[in-house]
C-alpha positions in Angstrom: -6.7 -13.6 204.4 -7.3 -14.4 200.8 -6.2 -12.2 197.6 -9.9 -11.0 197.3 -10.5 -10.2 201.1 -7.3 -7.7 201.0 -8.6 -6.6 197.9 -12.3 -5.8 199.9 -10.5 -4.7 202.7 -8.4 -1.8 201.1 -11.5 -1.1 199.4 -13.4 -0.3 202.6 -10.3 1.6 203.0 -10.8 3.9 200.2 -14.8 3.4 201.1 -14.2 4.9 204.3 -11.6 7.9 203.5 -14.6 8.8 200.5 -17.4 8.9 203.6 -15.5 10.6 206.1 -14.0 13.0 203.6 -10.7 12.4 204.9 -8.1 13.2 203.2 -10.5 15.3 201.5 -8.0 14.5 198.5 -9.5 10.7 198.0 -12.9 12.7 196.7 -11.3 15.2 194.9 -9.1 12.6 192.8 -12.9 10.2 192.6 -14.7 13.2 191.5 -11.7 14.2 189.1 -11.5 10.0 187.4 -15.3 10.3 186.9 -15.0 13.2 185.6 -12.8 12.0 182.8 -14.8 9.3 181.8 -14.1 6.5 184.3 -16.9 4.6 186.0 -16.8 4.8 190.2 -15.5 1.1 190.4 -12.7 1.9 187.9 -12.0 5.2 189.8 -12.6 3.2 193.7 -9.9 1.1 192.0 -7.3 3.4 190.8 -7.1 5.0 194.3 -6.9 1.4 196.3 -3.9 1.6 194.6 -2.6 4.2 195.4 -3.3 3.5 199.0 -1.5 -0.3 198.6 1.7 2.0 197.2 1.5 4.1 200.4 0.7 1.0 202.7 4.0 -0.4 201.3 6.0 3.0 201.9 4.7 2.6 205.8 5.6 -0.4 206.1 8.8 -0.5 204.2 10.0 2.7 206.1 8.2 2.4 209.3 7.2 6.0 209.5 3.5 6.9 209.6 1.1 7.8 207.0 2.3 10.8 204.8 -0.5 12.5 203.5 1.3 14.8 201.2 2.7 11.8 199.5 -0.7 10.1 199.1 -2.0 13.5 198.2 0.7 13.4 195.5 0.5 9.6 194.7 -3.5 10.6 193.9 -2.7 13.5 191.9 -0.7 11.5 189.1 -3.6 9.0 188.8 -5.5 9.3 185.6 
């Protein structure tokens, strides 16, 4: 998989979290990086990184998905 595949794929990632409204924090933080004057690619951005960070903790720790830390990794984005 190429650089810009991954970079599509945790995309859909963030694409799908924003549809399903789960965590309901991924629209919250979207709605929150609009609000203060970023565009929805810029925002959709922000938070794929924040899911990479979390993607790393999972796989560097081997534990599952923490939502409160992703809820807190979201919350510092600006």
């Amino acid at each position: 998989m190429d650089t810009r595949s991954v970079k599509d794929a945790i995309r859909e990632v963030v694409e799908n979290q924003l549809r399903d409204g789960d965590p309901a924090e991924t629209r919250e933080t979207l709605d929150r990086l609009v609000a203060s004057g970023l565009d929805r690619e810029q925002a959709v951005d922000r938070i794929a990184q924040a899911v990479v960070e979390e993607i790393n903790e999972i796989l560097k720790d081997r534990q599952p998905f923490n939502r409160a830390r992703f809820a807190e990794r979201l919350g510092r984005l600006r």
